[in-house]
N, CA, C and O atoms as a Tinker XYZ file with bonds, in Angstrom:
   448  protein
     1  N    -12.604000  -14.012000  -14.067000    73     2
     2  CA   -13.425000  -14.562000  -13.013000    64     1     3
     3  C    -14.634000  -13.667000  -12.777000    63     2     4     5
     4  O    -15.776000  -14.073000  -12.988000    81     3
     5  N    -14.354000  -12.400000  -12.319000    73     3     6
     6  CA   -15.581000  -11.569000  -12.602000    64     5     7
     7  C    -16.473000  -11.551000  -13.485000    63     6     8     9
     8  O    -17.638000  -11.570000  -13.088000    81     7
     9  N    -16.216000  -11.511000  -14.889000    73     7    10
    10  CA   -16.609000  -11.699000  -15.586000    64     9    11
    11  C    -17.795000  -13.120000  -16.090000    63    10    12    13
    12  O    -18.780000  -13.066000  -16.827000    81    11
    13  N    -17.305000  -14.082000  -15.485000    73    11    14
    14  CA   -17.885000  -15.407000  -15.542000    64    13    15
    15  C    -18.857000  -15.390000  -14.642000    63    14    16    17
    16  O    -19.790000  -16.175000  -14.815000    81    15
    17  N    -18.870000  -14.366000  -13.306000    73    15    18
    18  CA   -19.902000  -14.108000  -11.900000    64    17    19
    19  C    -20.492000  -13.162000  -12.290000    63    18    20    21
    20  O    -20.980000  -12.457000  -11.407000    81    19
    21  N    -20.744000  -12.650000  -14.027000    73    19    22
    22  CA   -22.126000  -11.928000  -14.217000    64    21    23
    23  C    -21.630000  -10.412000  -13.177000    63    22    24    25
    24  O    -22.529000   -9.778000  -12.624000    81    23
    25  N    -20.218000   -9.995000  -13.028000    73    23    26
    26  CA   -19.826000   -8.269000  -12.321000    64    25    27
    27  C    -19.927000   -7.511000  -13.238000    63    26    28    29
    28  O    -19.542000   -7.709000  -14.390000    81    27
    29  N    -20.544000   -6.412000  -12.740000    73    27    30
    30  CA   -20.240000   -5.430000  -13.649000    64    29    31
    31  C    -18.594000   -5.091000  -13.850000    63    30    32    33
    32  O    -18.169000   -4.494000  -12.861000    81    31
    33  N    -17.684000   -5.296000  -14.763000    73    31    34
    34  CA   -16.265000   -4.870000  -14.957000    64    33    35
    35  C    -16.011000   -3.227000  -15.554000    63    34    36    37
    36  O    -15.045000   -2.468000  -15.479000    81    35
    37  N    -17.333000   -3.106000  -16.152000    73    35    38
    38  CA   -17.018000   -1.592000  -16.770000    64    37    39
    39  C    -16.201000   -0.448000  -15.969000    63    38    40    41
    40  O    -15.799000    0.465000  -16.690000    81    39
    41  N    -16.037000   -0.396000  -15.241000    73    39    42
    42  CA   -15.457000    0.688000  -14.191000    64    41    43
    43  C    -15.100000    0.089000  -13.010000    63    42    44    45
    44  O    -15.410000   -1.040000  -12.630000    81    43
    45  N    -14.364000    0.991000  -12.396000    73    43    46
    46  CA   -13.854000    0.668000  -10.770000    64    45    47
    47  C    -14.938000    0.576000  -10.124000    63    46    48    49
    48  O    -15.597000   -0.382000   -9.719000    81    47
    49  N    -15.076000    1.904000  -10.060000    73    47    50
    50  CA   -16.430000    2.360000   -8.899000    64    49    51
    51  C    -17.427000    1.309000   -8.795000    63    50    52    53
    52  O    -18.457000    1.637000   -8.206000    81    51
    53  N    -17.354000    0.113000   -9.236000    73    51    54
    54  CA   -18.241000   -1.206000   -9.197000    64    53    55
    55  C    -18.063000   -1.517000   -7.783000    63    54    56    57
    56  O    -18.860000   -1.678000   -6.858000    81    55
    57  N    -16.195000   -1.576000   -7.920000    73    55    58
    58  CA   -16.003000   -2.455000   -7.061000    64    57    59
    59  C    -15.730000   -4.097000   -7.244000    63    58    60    61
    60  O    -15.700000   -5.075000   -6.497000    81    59
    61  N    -15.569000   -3.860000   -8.506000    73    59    62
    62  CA   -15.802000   -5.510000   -9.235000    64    61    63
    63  C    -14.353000   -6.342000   -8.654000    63    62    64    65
    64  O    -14.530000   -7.548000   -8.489000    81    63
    65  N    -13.115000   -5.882000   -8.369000    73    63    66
    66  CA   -12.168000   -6.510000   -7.646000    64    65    67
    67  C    -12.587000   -7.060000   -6.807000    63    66    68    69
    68  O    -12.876000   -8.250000   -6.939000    81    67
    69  N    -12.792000   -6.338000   -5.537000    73    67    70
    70  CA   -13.464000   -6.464000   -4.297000    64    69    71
    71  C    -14.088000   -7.440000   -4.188000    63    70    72    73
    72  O    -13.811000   -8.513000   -3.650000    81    71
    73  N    -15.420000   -6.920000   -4.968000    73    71    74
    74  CA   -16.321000   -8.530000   -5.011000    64    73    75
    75  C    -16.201000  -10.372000   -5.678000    63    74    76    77
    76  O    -16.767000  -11.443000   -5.457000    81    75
    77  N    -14.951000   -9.774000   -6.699000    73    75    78
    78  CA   -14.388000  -11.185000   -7.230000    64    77    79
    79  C    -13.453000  -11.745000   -6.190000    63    78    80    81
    80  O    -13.255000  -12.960000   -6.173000    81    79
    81  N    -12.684000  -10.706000   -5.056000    73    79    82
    82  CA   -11.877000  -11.661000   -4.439000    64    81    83
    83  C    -12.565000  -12.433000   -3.235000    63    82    84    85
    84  O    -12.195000  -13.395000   -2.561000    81    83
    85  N    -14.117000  -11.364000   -3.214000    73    83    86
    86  CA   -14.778000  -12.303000   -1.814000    64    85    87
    87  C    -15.182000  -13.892000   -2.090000    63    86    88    89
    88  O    -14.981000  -14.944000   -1.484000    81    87
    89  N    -15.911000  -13.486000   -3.421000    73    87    90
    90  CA   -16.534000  -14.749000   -3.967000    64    89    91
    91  C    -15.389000  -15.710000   -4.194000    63    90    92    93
    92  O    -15.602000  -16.814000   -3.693000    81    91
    93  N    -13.998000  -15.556000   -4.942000    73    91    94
    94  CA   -12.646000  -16.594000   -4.680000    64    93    95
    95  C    -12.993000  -17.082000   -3.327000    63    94    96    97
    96  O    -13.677000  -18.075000   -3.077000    81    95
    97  N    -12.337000  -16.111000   -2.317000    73    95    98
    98  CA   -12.228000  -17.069000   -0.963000    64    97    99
    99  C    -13.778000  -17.775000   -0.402000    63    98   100   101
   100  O    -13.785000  -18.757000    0.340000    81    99
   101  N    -14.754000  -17.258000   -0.774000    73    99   102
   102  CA   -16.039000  -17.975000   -0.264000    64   101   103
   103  C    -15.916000  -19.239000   -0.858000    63   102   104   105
   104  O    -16.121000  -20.193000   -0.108000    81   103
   105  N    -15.617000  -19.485000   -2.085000    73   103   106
   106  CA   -15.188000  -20.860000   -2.914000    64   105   107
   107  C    -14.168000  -21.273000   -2.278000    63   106   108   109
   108  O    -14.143000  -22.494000   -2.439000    81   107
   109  N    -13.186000  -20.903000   -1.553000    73   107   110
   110  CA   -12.411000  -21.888000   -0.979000    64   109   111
   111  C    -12.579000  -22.272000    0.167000    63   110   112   113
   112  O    -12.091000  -23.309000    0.616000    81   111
   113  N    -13.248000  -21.535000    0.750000    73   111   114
   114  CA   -13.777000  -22.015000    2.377000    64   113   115
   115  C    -14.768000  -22.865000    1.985000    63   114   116   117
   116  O    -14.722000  -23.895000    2.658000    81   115
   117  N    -15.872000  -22.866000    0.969000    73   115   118
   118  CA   -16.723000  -23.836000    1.020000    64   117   119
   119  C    -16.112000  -25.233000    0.567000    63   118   120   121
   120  O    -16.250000  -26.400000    0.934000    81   119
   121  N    -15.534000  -24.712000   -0.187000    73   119   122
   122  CA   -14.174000  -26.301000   -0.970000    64   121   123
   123  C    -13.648000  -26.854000    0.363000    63   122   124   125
   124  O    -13.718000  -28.077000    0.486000    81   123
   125  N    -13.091000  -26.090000    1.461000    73   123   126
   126  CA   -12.570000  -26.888000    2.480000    64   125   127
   127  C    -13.437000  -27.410000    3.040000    63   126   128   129
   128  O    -13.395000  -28.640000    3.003000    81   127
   129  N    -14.516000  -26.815000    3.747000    73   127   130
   130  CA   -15.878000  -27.025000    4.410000    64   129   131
   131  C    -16.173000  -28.271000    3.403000    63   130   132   133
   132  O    -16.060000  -29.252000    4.138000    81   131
   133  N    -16.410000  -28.612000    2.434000    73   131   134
   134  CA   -17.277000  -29.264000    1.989000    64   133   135
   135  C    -16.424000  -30.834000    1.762000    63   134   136   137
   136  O    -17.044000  -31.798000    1.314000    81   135
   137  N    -14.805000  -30.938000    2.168000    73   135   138
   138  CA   -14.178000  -31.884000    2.566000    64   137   139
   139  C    -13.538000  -32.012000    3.624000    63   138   140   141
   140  O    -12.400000  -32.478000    3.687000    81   139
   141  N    -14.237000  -31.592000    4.616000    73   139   142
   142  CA   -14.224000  -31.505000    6.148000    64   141   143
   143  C    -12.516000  -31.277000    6.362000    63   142   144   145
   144  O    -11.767000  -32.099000    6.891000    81   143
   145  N    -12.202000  -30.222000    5.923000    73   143   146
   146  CA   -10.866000  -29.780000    6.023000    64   145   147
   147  C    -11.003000  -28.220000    6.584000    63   146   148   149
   148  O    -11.435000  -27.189000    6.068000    81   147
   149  N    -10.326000  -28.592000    8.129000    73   147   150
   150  CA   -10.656000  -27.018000    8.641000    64   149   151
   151  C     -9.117000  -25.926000    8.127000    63   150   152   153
   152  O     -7.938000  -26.104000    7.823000    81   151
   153  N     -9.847000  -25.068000    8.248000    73   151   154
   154  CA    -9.486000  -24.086000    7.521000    64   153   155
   155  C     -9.876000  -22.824000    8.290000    63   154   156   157
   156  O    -11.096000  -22.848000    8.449000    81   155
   157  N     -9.236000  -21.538000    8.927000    73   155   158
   158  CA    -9.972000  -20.558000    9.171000    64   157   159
   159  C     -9.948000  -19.161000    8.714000    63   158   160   161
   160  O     -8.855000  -18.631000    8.516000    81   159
   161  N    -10.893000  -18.597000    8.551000    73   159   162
   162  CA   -10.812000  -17.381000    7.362000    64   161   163
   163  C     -9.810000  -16.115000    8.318000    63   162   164   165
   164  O     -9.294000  -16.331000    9.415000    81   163
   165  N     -9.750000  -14.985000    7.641000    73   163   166
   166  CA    -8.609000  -14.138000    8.613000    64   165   167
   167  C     -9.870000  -13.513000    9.827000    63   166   168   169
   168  O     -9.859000  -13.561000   11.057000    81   167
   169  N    -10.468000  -13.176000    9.262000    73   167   170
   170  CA   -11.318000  -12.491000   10.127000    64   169   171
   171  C    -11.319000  -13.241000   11.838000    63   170   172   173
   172  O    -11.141000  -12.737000   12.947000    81   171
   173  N    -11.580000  -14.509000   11.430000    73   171   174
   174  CA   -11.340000  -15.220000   12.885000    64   173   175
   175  C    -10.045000  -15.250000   13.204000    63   174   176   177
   176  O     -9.558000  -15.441000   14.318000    81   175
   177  N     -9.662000  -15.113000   12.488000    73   175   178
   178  CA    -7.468000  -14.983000   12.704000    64   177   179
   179  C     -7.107000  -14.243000   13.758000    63   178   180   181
   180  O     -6.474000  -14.546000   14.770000    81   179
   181  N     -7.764000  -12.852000   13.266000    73   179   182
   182  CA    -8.004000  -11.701000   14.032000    64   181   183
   183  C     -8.287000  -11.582000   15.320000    63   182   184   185
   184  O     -7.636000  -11.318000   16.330000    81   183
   185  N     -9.707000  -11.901000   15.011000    73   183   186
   186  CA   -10.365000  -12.139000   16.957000    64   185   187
   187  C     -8.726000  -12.768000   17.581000    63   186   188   189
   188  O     -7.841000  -12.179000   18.201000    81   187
   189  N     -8.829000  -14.204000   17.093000    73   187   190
   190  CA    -7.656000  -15.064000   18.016000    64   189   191
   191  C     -6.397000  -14.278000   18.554000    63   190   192   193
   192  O     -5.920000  -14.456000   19.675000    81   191
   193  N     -5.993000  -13.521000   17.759000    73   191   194
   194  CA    -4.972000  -12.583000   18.053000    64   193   195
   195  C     -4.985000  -11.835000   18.958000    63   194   196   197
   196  O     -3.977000  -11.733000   19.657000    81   195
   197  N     -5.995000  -11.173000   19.190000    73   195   198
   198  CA    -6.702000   -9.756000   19.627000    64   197   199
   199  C     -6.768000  -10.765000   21.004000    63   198   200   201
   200  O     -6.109000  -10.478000   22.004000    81   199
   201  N     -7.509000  -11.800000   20.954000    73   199   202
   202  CA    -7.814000  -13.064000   22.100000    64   201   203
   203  C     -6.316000  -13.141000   22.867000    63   202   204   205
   204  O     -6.104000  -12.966000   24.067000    81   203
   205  N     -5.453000  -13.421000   21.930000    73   203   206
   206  CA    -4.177000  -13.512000   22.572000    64   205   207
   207  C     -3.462000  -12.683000   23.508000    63   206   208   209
   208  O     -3.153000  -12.855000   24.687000    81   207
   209  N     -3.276000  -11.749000   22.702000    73   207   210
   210  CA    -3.053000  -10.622000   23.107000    64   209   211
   211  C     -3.444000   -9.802000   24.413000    63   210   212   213
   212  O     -2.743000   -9.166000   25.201000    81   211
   213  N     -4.621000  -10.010000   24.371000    73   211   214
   214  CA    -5.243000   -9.741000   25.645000    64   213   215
   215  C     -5.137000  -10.282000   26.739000    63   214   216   217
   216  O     -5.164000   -9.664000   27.804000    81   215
   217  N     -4.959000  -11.920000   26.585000    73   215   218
   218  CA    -4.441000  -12.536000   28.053000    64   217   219
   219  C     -3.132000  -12.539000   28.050000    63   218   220   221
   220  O     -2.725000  -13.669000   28.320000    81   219
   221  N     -2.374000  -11.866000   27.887000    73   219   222
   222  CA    -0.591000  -11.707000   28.087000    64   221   223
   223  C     -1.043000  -11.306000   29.271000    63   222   224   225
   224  O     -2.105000  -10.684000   29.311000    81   223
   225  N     -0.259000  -11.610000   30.557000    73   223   226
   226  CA    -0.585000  -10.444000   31.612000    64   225   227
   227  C      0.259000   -9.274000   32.062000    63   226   228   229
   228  O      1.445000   -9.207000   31.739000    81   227
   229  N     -0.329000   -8.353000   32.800000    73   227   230
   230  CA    -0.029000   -7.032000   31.972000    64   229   231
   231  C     -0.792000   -6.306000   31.317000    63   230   232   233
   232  O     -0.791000   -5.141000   31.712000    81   231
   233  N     -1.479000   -6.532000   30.429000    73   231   234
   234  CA    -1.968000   -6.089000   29.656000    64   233   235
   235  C     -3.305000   -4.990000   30.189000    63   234   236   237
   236  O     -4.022000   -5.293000   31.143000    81   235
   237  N     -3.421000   -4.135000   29.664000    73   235   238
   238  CA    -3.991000   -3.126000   30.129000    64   237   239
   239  C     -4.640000   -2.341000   28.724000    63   238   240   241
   240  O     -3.944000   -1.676000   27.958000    81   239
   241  N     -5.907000   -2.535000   28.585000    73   239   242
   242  CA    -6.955000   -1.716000   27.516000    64   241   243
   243  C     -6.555000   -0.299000   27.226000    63   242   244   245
   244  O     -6.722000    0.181000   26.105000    81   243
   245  N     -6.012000    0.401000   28.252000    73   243   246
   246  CA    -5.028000    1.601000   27.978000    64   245   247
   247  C     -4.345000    2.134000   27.397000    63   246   248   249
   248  O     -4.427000    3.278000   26.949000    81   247
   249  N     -3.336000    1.177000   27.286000    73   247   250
   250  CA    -2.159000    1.320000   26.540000    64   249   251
   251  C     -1.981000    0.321000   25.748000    63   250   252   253
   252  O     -2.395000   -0.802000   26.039000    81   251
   253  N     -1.234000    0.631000   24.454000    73   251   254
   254  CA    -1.084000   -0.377000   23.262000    64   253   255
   255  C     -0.262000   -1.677000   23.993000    63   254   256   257
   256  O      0.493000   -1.789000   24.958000    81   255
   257  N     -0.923000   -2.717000   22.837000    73   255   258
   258  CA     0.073000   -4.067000   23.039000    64   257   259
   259  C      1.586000   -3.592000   22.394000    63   258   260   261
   260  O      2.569000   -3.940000   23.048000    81   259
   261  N      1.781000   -2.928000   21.326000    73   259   262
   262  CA     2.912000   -2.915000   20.733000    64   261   263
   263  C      3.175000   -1.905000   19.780000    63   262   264   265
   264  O      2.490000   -1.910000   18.757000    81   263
   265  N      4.313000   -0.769000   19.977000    73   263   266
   266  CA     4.398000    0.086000   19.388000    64   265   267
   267  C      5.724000    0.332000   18.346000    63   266   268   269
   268  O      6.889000    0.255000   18.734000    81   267
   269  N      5.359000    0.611000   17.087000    73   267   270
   270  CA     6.277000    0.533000   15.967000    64   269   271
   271  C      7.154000    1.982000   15.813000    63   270   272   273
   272  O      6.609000    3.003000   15.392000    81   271
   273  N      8.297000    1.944000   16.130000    73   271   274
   274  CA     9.137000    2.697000   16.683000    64   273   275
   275  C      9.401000    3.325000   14.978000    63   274   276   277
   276  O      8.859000    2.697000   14.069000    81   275
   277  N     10.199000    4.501000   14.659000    73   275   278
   278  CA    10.725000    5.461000   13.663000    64   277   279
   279  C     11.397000    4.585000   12.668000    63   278   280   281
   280  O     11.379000    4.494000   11.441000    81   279
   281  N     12.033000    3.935000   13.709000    73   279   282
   282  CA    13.929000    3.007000   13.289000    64   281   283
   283  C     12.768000    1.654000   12.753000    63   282   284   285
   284  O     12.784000    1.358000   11.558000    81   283
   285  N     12.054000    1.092000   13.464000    73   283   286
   286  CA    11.646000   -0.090000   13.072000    64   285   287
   287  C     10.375000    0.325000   11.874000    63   286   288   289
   288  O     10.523000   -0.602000   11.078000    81   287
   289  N      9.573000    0.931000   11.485000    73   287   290
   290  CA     8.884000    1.108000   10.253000    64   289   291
   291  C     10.118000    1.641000    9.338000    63   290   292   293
   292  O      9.755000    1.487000    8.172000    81   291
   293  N     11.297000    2.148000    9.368000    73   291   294
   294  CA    12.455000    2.329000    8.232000    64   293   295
   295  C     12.177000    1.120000    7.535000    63   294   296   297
   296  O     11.701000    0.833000    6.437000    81   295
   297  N     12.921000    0.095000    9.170000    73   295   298
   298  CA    13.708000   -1.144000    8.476000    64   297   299
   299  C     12.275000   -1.917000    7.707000    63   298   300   301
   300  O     11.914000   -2.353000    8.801000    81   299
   301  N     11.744000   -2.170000    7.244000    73   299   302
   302  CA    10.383000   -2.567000    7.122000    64   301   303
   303  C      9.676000   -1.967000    6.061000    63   302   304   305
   304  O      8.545000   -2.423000    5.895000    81   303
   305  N      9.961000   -1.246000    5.449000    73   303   306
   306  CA     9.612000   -0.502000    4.142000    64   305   307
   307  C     11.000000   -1.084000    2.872000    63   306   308   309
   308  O     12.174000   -0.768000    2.681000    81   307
   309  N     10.152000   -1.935000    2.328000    73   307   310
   310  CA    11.225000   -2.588000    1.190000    64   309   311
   311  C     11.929000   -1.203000    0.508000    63   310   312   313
   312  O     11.534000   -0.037000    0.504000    81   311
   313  N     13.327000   -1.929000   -0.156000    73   311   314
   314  CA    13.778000   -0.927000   -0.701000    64   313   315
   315  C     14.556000    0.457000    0.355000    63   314   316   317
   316  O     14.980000    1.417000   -0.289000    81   315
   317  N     14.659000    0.489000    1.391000    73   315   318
   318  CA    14.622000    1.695000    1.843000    64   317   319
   319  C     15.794000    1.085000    3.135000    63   318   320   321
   320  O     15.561000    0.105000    3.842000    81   319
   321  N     16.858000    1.802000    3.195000    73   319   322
   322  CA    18.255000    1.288000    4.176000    64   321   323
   323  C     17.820000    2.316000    5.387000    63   322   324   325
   324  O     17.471000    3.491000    5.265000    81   323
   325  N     17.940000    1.532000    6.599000    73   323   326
   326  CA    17.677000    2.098000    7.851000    64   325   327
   327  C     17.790000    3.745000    8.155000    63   326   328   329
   328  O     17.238000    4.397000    9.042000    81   327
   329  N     18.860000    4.253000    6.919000    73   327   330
   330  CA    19.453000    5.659000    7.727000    64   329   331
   331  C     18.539000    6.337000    6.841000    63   330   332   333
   332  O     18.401000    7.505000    7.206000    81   331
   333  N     17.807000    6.028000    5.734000    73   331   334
   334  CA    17.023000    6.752000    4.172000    64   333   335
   335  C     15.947000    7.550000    4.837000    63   334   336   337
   336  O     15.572000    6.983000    5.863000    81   335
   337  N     15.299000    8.721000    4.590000    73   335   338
   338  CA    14.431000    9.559000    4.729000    64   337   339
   339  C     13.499000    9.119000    3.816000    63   338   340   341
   340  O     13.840000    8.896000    2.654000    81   339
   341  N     12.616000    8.998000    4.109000    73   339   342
   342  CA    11.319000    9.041000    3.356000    64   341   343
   343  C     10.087000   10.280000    2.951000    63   342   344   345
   344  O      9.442000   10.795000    3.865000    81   343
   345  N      9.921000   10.566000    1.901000    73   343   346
   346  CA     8.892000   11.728000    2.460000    64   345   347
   347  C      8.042000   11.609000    2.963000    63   346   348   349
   348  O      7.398000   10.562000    3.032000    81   347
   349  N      7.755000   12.739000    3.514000    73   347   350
   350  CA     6.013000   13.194000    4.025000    64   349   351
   351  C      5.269000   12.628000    3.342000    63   350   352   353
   352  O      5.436000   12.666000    2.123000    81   351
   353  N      4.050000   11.817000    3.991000    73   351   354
   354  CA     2.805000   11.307000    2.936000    64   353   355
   355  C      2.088000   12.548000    2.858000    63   354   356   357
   356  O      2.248000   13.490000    3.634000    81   355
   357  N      1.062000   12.500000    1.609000    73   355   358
   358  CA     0.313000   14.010000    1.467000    64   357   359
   359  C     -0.770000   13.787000    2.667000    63   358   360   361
   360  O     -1.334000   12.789000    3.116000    81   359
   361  N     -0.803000   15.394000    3.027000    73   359   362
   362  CA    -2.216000   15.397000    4.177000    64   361   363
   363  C     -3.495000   15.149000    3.718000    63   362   364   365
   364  O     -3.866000   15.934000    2.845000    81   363
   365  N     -4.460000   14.095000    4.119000    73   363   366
   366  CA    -5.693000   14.126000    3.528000    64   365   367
   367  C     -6.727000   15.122000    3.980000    63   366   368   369
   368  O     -6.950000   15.045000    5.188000    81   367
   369  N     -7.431000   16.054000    3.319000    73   367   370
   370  CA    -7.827000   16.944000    4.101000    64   369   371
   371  C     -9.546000   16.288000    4.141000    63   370   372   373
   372  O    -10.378000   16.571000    3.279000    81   371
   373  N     -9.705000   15.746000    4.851000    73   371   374
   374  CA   -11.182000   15.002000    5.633000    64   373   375
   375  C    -11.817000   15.885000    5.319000    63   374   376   377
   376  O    -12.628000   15.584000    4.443000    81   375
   377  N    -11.850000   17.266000    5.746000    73   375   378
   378  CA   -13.124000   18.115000    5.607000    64   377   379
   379  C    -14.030000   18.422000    4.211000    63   378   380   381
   380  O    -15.214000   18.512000    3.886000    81   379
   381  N    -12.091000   18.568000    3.331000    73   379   382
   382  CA   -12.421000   18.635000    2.200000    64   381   383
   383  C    -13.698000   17.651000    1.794000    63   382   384   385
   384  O    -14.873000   18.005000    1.695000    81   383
   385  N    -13.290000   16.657000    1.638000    73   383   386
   386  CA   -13.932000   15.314000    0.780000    64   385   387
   387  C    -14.763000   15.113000    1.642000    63   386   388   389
   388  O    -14.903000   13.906000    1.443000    81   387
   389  N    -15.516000   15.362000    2.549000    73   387   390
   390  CA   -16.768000   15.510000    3.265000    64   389   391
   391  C    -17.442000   16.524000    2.725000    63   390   392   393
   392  O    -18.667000   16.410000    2.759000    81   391
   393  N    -16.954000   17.584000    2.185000    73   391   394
   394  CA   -18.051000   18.989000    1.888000    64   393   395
   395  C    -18.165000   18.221000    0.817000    63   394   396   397
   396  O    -19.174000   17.535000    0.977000    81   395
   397  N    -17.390000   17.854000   -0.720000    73   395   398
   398  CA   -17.062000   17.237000   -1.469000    64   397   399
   399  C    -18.245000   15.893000   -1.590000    63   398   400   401
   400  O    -19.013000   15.747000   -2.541000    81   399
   401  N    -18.204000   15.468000   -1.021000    73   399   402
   402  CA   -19.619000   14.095000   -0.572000    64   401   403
   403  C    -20.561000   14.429000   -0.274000    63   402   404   405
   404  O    -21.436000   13.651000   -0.654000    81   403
   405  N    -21.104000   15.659000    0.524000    73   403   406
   406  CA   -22.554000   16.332000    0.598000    64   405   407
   407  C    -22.910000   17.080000   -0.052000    63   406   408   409
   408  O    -24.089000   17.430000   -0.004000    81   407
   409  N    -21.891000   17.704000   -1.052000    73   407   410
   410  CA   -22.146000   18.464000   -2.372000    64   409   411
   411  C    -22.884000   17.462000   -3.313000    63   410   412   413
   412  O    -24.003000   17.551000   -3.818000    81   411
   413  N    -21.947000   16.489000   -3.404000    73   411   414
   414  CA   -22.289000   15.539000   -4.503000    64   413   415
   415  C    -23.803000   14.729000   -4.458000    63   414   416   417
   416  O    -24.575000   14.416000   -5.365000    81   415
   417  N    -23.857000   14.541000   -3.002000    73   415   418
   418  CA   -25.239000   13.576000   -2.339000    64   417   419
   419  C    -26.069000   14.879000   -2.326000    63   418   420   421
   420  O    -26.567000   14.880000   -1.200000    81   419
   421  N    -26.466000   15.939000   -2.944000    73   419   422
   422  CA   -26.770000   17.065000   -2.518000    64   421   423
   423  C    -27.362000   17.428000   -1.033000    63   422   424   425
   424  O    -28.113000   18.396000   -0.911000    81   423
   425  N    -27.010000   16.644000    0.051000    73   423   426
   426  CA   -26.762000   16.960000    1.334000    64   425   427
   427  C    -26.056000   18.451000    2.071000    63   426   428   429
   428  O    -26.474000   19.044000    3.065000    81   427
   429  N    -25.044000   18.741000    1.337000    73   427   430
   430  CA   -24.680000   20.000000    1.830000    64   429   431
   431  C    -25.332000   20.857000    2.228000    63   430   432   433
   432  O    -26.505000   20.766000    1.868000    81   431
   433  N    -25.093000   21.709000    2.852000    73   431   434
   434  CA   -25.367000   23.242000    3.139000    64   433   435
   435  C    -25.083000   24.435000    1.662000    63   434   436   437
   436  O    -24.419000   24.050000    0.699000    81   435
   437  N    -25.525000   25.460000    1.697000    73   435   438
   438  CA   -25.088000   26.459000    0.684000    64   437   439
   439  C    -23.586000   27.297000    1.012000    63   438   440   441
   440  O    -23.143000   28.273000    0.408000    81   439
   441  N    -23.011000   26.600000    2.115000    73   439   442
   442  CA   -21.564000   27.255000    2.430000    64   441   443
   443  C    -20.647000   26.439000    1.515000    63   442   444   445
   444  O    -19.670000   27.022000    1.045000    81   443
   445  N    -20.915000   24.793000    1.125000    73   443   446
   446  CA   -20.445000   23.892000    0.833000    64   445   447
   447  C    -20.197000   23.918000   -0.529000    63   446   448
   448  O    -19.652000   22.959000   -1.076000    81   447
């Protein structure tokens, strides 16, 4: 499919996934659109949710609508029985790959 939309495929760093799956769903929203078949993309999914959510009453900008407890992200990770340990994900070190990005953009400083 990319390929047929004229993407560059040579490499990741294109991004050529990305852009073949926008152009898919833009073809299917216009396919619905264009036989007056509603249809709504996620993005508006979203808002509606967020919409929802917000008029529960109660609800307070403060504090979360809903919080995913230790026990409940276990059960919820395929493969993996309620009592199973999981490891540590690795730490991303932000700073790193920021000096790392202004090195590269030659933006940095000479500490960098």
């Amino acid at each position: 499919m990319a390929e047929r939309l004229g993407i560059d495929t040579s490499t990741e760093r294109t991004l050529w996934r990305d852009r073949a799956i926008v152009e898919i769903n833009r073809a299917v929203l216009f396919s619905f659109d264009s036989a007056r078949v509603t249809i709504t993309d996620h993005h508006s999914e979203a808002l509606h949710r967020l919409a929802l959510l917000r008029s529960v009453p109660g609800a307070d900008a403060r504090r979360p609508m809903f919080t995913v407890t230790t026990e409940g992200a276990q059960r919820i990770r395929p493969g993996k029985s309620p009592g199973s340990q999981s490891p540590e994900p690795p730490q991303i070190r932000y700073d790193v790959l920021s000096r790392m990005n202004r090195r590269r953009l030659g933006t940095g400083s000479s500490e960098d």
